[in-house]
Structures are given as C-alpha cells and as structure tokens.
Backbone as a printed PyTorch tensor [residue, N CA C, xyz], in Angstrom:
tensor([[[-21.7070,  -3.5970,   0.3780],
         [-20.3940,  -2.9770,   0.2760],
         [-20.5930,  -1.5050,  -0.0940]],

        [[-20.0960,  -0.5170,   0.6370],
         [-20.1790,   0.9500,   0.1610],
         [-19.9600,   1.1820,  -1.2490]],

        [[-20.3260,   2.4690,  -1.8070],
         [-19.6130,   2.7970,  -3.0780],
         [-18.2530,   3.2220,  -2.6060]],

        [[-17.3970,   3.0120,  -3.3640],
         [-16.1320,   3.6330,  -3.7250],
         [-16.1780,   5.0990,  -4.0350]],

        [[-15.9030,   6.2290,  -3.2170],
         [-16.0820,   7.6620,  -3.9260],
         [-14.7680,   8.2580,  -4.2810]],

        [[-14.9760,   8.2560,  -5.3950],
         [-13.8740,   9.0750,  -6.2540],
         [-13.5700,  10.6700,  -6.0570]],

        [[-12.0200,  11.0940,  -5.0460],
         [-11.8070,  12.1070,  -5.0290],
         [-11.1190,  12.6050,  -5.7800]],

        [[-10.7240,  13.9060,  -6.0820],
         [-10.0870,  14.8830,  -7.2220],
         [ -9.6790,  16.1260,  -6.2260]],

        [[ -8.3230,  16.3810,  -6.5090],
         [ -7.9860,  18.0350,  -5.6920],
         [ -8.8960,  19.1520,  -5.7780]],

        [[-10.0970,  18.8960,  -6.3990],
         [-11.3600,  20.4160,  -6.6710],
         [-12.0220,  19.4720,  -5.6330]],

        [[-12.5940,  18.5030,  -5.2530],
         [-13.2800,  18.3440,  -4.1380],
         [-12.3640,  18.7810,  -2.6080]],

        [[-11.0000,  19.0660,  -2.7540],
         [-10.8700,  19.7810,  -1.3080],
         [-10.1800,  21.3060,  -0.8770]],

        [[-10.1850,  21.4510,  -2.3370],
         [-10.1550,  22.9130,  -2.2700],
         [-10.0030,  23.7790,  -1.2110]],

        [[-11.6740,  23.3030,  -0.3600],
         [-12.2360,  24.7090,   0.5600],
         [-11.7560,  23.6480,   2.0310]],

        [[-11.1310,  22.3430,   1.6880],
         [-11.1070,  21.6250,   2.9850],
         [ -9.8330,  21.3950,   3.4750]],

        [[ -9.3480,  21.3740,   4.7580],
         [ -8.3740,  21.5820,   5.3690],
         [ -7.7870,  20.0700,   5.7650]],

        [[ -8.8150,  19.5670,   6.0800],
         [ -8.0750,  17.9350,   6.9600],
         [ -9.4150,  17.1250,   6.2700]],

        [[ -8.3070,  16.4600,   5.6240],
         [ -9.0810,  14.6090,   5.0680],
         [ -8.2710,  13.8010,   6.2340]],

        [[ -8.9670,  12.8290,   6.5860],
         [ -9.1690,  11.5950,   6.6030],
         [ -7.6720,  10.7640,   6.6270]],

        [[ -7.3480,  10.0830,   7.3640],
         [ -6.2050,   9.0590,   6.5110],
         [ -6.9160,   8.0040,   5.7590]],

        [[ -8.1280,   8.0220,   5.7010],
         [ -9.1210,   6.9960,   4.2200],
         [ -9.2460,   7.7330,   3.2050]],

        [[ -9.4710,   9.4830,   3.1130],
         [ -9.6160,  10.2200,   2.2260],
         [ -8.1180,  10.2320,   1.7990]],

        [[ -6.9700,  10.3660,   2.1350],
         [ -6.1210,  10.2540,   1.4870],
         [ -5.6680,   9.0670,   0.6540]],

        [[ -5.7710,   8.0310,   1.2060],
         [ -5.5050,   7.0250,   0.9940],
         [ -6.7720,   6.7640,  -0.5210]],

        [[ -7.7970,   7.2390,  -0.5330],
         [ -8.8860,   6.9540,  -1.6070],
         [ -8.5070,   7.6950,  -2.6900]],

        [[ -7.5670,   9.1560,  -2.1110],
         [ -7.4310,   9.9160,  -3.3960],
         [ -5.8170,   9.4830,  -3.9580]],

        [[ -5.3200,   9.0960,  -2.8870],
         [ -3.7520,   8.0790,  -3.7490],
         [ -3.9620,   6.9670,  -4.7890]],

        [[ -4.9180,   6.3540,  -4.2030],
         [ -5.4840,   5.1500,  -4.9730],
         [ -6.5550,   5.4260,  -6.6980]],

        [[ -6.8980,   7.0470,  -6.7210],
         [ -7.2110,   7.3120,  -7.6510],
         [ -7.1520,   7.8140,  -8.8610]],

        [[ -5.2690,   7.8570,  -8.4320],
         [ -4.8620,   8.1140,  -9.0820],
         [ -3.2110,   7.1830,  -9.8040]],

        [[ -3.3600,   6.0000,  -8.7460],
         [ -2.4360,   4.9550,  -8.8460],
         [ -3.1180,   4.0010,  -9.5190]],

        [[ -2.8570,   4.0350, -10.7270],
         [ -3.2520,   2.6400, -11.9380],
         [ -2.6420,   1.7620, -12.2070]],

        [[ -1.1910,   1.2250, -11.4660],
         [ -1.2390,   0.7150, -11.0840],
         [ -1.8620,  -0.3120,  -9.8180]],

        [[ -1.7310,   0.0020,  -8.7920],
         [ -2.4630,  -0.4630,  -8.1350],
         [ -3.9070,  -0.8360,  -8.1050]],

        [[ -4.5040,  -0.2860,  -9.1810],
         [ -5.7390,  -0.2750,  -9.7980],
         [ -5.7170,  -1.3580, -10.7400]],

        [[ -4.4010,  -1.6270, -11.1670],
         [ -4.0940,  -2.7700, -12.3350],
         [ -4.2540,  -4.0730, -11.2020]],

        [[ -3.4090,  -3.7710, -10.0420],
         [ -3.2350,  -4.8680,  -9.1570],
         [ -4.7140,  -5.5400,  -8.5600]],

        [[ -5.8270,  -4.8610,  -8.8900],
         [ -7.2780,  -5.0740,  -7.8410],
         [ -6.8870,  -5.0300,  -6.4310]],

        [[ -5.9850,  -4.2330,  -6.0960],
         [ -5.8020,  -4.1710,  -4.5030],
         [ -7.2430,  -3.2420,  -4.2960]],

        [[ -7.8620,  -3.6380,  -2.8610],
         [ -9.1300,  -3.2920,  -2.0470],
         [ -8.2800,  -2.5470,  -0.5580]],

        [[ -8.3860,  -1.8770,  -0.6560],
         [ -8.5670,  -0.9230,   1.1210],
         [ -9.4310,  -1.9340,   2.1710]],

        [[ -8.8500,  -2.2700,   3.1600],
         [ -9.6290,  -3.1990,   3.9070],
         [ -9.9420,  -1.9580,   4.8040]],

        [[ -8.9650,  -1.1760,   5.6370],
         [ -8.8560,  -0.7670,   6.6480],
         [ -7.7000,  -0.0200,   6.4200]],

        [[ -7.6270,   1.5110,   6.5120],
         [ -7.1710,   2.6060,   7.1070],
         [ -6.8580,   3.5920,   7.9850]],

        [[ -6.0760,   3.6190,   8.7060],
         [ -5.8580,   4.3290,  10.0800],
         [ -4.4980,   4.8360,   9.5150]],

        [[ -4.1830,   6.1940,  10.9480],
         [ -3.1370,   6.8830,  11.0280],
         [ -1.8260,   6.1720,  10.9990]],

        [[ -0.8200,   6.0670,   9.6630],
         [ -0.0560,   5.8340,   9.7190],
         [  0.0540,   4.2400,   9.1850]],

        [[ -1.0690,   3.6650,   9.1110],
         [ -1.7590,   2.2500,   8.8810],
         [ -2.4970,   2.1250,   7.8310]],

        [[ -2.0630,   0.7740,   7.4220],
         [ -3.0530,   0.3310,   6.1490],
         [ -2.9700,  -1.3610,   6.5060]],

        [[ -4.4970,  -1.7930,   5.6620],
         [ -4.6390,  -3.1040,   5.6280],
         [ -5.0010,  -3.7340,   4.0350]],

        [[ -4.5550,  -4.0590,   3.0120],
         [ -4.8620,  -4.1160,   2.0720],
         [ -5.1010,  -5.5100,   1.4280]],

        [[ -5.7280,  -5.6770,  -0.1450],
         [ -5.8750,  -7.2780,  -0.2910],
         [ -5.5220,  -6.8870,  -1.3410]],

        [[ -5.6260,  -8.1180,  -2.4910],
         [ -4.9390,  -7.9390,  -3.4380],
         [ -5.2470,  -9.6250,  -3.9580]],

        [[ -6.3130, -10.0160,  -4.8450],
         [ -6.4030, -11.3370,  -5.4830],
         [ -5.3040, -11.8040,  -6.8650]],

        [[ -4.9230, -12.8810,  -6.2590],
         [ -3.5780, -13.5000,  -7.3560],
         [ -3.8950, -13.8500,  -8.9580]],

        [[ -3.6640, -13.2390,  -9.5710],
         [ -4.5190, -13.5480, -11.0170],
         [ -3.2550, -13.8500, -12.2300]],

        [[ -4.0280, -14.7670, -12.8410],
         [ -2.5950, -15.6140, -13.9850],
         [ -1.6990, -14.6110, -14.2800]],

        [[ -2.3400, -13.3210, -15.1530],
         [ -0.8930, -12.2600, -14.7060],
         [  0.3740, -12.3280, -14.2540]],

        [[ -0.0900, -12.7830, -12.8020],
         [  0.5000, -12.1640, -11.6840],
         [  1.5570, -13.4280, -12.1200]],

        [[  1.3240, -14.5780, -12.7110],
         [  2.2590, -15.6990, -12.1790],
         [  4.0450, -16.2520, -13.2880]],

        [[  4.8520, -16.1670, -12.6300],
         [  6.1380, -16.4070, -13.2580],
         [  6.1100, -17.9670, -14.1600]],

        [[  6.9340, -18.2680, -14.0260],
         [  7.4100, -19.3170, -15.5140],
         [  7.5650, -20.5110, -14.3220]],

        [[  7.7170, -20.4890, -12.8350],
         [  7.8360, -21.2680, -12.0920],
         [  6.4560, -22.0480, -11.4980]],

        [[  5.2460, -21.2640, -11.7900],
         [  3.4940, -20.8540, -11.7440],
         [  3.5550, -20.4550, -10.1000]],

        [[  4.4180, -19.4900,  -9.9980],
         [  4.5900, -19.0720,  -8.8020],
         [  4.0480, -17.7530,  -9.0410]],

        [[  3.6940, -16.8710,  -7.6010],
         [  3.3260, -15.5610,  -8.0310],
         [  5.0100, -15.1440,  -8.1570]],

        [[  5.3060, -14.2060,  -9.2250],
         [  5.9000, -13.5300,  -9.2340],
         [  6.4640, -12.4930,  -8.4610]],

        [[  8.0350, -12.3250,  -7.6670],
         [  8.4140, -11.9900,  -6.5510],
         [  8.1550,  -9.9590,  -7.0320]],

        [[  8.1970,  -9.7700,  -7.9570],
         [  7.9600,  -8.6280,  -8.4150],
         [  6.4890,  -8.2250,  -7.9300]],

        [[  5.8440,  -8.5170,  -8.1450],
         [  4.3610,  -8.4360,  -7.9030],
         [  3.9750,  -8.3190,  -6.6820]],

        [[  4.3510,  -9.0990,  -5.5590],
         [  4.6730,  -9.3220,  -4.2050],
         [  5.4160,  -8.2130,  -3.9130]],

        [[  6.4840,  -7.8000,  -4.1760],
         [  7.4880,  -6.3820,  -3.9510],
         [  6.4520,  -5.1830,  -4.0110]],

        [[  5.9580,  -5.0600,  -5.1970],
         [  4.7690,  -3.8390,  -5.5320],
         [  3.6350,  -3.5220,  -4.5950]],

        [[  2.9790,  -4.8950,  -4.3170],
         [  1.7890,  -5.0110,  -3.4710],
         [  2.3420,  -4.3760,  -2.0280]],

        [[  3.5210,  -4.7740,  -1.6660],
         [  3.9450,  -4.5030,  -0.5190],
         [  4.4460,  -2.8050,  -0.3440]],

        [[  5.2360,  -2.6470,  -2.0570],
         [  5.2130,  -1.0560,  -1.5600],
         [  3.8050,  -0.3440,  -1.7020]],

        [[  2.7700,  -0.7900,  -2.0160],
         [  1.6400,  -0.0280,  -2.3010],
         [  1.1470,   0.3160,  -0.8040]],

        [[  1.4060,  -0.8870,  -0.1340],
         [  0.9320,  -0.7860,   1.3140],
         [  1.5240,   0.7490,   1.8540]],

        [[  3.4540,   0.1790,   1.6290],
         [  4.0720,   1.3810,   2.6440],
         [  3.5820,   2.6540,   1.8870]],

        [[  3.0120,   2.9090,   0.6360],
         [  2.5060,   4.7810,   0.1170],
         [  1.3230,   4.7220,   0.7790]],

        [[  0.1060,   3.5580,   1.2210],
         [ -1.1300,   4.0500,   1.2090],
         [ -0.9010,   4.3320,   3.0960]],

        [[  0.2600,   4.0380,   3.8690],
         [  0.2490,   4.0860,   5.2390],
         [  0.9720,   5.1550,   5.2400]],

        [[  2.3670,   5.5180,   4.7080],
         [  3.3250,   6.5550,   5.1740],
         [  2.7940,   8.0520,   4.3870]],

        [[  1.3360,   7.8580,   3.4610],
         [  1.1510,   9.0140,   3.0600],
         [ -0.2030,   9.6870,   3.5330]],

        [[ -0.8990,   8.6930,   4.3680],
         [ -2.2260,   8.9200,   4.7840],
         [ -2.5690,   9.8150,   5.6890]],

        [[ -1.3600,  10.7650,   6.3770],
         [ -1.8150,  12.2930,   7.0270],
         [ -1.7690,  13.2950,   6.0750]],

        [[ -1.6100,  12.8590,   4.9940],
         [ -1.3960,  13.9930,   3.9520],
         [ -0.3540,  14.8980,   3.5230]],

        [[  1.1680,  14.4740,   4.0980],
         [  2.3280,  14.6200,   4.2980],
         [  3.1930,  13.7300,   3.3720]],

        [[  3.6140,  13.7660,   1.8310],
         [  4.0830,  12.9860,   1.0190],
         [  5.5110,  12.5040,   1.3920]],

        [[  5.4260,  11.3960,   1.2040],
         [  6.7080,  10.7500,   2.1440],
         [  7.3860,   9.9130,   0.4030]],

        [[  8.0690,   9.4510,  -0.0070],
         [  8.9030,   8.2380,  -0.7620],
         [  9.6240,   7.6440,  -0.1520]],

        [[  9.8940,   5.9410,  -1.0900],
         [ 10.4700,   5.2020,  -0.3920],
         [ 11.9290,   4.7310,  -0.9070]],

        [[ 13.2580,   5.0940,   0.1670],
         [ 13.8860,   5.6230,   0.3500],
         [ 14.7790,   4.4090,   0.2940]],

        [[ 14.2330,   3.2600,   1.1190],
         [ 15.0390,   1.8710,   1.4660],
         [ 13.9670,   0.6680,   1.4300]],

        [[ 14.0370,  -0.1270,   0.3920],
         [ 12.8760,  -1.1320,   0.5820],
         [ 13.5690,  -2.8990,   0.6700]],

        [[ 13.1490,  -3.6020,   1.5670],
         [ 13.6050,  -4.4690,   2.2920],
         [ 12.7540,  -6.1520,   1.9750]],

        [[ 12.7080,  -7.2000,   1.2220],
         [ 12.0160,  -7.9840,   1.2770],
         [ 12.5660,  -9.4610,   1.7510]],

        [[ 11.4380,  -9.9820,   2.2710],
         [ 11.9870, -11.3180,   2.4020],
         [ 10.8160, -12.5500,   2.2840]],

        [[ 11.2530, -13.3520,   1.0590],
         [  9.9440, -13.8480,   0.3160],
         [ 10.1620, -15.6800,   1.1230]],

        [[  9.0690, -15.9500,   2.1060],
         [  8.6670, -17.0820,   2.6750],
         [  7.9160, -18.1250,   2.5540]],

        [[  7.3640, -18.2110,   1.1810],
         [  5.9770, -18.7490,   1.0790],
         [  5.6550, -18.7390,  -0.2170]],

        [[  5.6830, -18.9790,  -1.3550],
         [  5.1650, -18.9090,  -2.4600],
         [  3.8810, -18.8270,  -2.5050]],

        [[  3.7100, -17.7620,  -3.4580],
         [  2.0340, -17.7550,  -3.6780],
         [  1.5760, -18.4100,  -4.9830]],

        [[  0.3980, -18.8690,  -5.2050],
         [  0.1230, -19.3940,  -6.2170],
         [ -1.5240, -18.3540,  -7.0140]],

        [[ -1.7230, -18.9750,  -8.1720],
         [ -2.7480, -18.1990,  -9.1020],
         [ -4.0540, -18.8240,  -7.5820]],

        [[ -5.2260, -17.9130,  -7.7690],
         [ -6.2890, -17.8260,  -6.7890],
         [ -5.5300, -17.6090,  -5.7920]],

        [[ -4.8210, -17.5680,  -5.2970],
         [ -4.3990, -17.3940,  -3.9950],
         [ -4.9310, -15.2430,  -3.6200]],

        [[ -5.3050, -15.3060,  -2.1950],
         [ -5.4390, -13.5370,  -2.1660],
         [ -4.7310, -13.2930,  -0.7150]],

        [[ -4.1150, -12.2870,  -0.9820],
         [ -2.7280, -11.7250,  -0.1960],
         [ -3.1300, -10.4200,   0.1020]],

        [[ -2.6540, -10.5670,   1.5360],
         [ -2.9740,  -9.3980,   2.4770],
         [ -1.5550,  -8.6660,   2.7870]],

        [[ -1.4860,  -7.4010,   2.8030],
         [ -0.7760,  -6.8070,   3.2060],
         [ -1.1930,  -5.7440,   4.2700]],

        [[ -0.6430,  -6.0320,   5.6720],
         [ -0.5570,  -5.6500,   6.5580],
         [  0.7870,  -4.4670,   7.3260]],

        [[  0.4860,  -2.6350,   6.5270],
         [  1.6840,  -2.0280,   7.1400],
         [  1.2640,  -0.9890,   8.2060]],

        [[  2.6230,  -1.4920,   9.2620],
         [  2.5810,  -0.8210,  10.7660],
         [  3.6630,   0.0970,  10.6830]],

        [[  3.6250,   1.4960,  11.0600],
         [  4.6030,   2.2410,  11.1310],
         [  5.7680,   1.6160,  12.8230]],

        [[  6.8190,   1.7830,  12.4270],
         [  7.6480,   1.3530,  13.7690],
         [  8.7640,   2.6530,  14.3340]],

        [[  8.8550,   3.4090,  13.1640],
         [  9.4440,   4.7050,  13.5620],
         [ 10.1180,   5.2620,  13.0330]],

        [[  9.7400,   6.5100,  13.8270],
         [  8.8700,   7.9730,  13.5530],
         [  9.9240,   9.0640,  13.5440]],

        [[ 10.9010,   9.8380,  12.3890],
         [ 11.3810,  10.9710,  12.5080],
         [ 10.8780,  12.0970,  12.2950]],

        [[ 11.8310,  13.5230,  11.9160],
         [ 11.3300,  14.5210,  11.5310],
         [ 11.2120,  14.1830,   9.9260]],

        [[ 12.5090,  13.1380,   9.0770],
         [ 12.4870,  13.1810,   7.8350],
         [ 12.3670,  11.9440,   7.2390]],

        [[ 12.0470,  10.5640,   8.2230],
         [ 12.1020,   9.6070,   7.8360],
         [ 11.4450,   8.8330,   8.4320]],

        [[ 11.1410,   7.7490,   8.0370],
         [  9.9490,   6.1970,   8.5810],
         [  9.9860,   5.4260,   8.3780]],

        [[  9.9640,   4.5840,   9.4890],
         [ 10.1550,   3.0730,   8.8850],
         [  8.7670,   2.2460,   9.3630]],

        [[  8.5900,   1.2000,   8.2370],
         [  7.4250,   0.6970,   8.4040],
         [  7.7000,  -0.8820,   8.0650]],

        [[  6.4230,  -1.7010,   9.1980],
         [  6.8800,  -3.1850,   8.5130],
         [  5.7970,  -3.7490,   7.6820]],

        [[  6.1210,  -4.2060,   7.3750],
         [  4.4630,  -4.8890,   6.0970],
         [  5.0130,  -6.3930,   6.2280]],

        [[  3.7010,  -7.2970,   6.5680],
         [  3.6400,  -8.3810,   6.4610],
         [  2.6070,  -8.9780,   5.4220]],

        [[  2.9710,  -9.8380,   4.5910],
         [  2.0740, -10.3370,   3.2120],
         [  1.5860, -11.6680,   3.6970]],

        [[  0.0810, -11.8480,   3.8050],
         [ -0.3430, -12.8100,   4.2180],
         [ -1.2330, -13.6120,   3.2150]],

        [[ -1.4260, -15.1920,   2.9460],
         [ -2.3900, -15.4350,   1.8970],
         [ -3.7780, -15.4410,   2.9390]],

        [[ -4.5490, -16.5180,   2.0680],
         [ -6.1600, -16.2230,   2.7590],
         [ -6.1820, -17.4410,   4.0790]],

        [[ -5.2780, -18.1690,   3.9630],
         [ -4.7810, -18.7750,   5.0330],
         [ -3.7060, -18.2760,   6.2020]],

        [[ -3.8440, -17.1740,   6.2750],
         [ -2.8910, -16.3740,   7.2380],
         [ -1.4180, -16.7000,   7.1140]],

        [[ -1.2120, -17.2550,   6.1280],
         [  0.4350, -18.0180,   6.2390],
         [  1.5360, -16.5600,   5.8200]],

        [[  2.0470, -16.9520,   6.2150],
         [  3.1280, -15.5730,   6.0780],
         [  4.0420, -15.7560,   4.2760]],

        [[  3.3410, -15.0010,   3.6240],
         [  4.4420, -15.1080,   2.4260],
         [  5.9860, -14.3000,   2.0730]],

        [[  6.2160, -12.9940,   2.9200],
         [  6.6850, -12.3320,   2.6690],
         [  7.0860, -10.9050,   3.8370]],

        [[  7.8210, -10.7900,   4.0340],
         [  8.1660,  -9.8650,   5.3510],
         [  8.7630,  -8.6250,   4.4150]],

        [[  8.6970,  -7.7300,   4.5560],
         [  9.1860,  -6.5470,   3.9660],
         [  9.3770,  -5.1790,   4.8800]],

        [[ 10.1120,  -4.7760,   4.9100],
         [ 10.2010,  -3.3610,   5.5600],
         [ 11.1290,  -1.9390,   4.7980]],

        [[ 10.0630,  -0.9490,   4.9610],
         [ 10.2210,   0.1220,   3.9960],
         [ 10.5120,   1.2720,   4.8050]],

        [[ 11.2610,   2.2250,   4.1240],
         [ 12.0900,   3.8120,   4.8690],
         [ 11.3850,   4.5690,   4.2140]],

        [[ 10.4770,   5.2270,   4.3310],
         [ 10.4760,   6.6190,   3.1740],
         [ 11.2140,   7.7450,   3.8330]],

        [[ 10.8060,   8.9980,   3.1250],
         [ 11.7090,   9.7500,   3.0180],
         [ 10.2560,  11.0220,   2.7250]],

        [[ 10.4330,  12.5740,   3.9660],
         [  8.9860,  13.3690,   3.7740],
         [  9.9790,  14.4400,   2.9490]],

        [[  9.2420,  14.3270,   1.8190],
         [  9.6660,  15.5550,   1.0330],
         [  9.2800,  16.5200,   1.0830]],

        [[  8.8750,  16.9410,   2.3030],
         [  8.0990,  18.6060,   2.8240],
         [  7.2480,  19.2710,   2.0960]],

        [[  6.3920,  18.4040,   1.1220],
         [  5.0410,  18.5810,   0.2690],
         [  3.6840,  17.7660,   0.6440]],

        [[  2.9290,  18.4730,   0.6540],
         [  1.2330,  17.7290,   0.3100],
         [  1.3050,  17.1280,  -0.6070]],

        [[  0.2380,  15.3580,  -0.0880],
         [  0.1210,  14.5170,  -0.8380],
         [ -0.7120,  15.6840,  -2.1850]],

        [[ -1.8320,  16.3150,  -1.5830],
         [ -2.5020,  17.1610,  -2.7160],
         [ -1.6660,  17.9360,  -3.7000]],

        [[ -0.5220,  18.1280,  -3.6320],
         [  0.4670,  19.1920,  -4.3050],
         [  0.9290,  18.8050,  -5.3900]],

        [[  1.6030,  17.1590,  -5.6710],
         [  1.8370,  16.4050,  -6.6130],
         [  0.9270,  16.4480,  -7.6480]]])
C-alpha cells in the first residue's frame, strides 16, 4: 500500500495545477473528521470519488444499527472530496438521502460520487452507499454551490 503523503499550502506555493488526488489528499488533511470516520480514498478522478469507510461500535445507534447520521456524513464527505477535486471550492447547498439497507457494526461502506450536472454556480452529484456485499444502503444526492474561491484559499 503506498504511503499516504501529507500536503500543506507551502508545498504548492510555486505550483499551479494539483491533481484531483492532490486535492482531494490535501482536503482530507485537514478534515478530522473524516479522519475520525477512517474513510480511505479508493479512487479519485475529475469530478469523482470512490471512498470506504469501516463500521465501528461508534458508529452504531440504540437500534445496533449504523446510525443514519453517520451514513449522511460519509456520504457528504464523498460529495466535498468529488465537487472540490479541480481545486474550485464548491459547498453543499441541498443534501438529499434515502436510507435502504441498514448497516450493521463490521460492516464497510462504500461511497460511490458521480457528478450528473454541471453549471456555472452549481452541481449536482449522486452518491451511492454500498456495504462489502455491494447491497445498496443508501442513495443520496447533493447540490453544492462554487463560491468563486480556491480550495487552497480557505
């Protein structure tokens, strides 16, 4: 497994164009949440993310269900690490869930977000939450909103 390299705004200083993985590595390094969550970067592309995320007692409600909160989070983590990965800071504006599947403790959940479309000031994206059995837990779809700043600027 690669190392994980830890970026900081002094490593791009002198550099013009990261990566939609370099962005996505330096969102994530600074989101502790999501760092709380053990979400892993599977796969990064333009506009795209593939993420995991293992179910841990934490995570689980009074029902020993995963908690629909937790599931909500994982899913917006997806739509920041996809709608912010050209380096163009976007927020999310309208967030949409629909919970299919209960997850349980060990269980590990994939979140899968596809951009579907594309304005000058807005985006919509769908994220699908999958366990390690491909079963569909959760459908969600998110709006952000480009606040005409670099992710680096924040």
């Amino acid at each position: 497994m690669p190392i994980k390299q830890h970026f900081s705004i002094s490593s791009y200083q002198h550099i013009k164009f990261m990566t939609p993985r370099q962005v996505a590595d330096y969102m994530f390094d600074q989101d502790y949440f999501s760092q709380w969550m053990n979400i892993k970067m599977i796969e990064v592309k333009e506009n795209y993310c593939l993420i995991e995320m293992p179910i841990k007692k934490d995570m689980i409600n009074g029902l020993k269900t995963v908690h629909g909160g937790v599931t909500f989070a994982f899913a917006d983590s997806a739509l920041a690490f996809s709608s912010n990965n050209l380096g163009d800071a976007a927020v999310a504006l309208n967030c949409i869930i629909n919970f299919t599947k209960a997850g349980k403790e060990g269980d590990v959940f994939r979140a899968e977000s596809v951009l579907v479309n594309d304005t000058r000031k807005t985006a919509v994206y769908d994220i699908q939450i999958t366990n390690q059995n491909k079963e569909l837990i959760a459908k969600f779809v998110g709006t952000v909103y480009k606040i005409g700043k670099k992710v680096t600027e924040l």
